[in-house]
C-alpha positions in Angstrom: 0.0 0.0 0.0 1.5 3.6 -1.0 0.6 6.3 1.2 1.2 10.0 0.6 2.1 13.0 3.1 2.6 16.1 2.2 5.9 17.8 3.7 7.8 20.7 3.7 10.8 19.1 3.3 12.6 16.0 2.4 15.0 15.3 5.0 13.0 11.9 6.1 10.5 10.9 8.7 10.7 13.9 10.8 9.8 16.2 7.5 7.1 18.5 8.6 3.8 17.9 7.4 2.5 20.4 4.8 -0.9 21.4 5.8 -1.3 22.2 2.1 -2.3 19.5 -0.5 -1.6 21.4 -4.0 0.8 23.5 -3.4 2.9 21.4 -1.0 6.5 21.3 -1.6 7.0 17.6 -1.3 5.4 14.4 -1.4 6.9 11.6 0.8 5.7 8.2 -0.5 5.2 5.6 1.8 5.5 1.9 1.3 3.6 0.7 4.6 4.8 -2.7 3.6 8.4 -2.3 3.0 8.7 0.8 5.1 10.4 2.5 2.6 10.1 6.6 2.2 11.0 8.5 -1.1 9.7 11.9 -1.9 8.8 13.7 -5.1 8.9 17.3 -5.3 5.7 19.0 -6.2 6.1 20.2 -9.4 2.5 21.7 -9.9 3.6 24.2 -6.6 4.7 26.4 -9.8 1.5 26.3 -11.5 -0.3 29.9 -11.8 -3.3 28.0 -11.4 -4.9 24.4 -11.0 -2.2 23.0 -8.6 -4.5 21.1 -7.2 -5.8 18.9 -9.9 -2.2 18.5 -11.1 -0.9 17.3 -7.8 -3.9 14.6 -8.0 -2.7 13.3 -10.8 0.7 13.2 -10.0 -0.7 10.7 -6.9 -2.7 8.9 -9.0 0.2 8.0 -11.7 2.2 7.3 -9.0 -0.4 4.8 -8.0 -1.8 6.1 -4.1 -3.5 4.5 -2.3 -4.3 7.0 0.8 -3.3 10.9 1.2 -2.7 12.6 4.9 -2.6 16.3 4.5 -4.1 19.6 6.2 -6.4 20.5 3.5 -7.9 19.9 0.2 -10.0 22.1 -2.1 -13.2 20.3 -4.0 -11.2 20.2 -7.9 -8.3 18.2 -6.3 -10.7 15.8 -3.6 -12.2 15.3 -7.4 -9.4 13.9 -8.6 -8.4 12.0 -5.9 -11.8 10.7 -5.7 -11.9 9.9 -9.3 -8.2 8.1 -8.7 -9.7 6.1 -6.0 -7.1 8.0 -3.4 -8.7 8.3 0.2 -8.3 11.6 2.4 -7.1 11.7 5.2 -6.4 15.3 7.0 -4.1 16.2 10.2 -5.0 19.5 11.8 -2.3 19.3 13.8 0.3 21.9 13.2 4.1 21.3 13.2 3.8 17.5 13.3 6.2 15.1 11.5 5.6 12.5 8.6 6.3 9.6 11.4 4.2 11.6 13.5 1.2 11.1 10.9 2.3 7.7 10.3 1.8 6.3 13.5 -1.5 8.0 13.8 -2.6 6.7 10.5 -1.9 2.9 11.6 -3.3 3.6 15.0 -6.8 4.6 13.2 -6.7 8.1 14.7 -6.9 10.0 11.3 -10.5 10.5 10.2 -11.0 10.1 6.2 -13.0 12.2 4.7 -15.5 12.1 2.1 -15.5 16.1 0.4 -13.0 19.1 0.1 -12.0 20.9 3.7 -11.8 24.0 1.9 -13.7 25.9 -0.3 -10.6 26.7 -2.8 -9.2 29.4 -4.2 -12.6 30.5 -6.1 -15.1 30.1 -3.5 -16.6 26.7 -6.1 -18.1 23.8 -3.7 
């Protein structure tokens, strides 16, 4: 199973989650299995607009299974939805990617089922 967190940085398990799902700087990719870690910069964090729907696709070629970040506007839960990627969010500021981690497998992160924010636009 591949999970995704978004981070700040890439300097391992004690990156700082990135509240922010589209214009995150880093996605570190979890193999729950192997408990590997890589990350992949976030290339659509340059994107004038529509970061969000590119970073969803970027998850779903890299084949996700499951997402923890802070929020997610409705275009990009779209996406993920469409992908089949479940949403999980951390509210919790300044907490690390091992910090999420262990929540995750402890069944402490709520998924959820629409956007947490309204976007950039104000769309639903």
């Amino acid at each position: 199973m591949k999970l995704v967190i978004t981070a700040k940085d890439d300097i391992g398990f004690e990156s700082e989650l990135d509240t922010r799902f589209g214009r995150a700087a880093y996605f570190g990719i979890i193999d729950i299995e192997g408990k590997e870690l890589i990350f992949i910069k976030n290339e659509a964090t340059s994107s004038s607009s529509g970061a969000g729907i590119k970073a969803a696709q970027l998850l779903a070629d890299k084949k996700a299974d499951a997402l923890i970040t802070g929020r997610v506007g409705p275009k990009a839960f779209r996406g993920l939805e469409k992908a089949g990627i479940k949403v999980y969010t951390s509210s919790n500021g300044e907490v690390s990617i091992q910090d999420c981690l262990t929540a995750y497998k402890a069944g402490e992160l709520k998924e959820v089922d629409g956007p947490t924010n309204q976007g950039h636009h104000g769309l639903k």
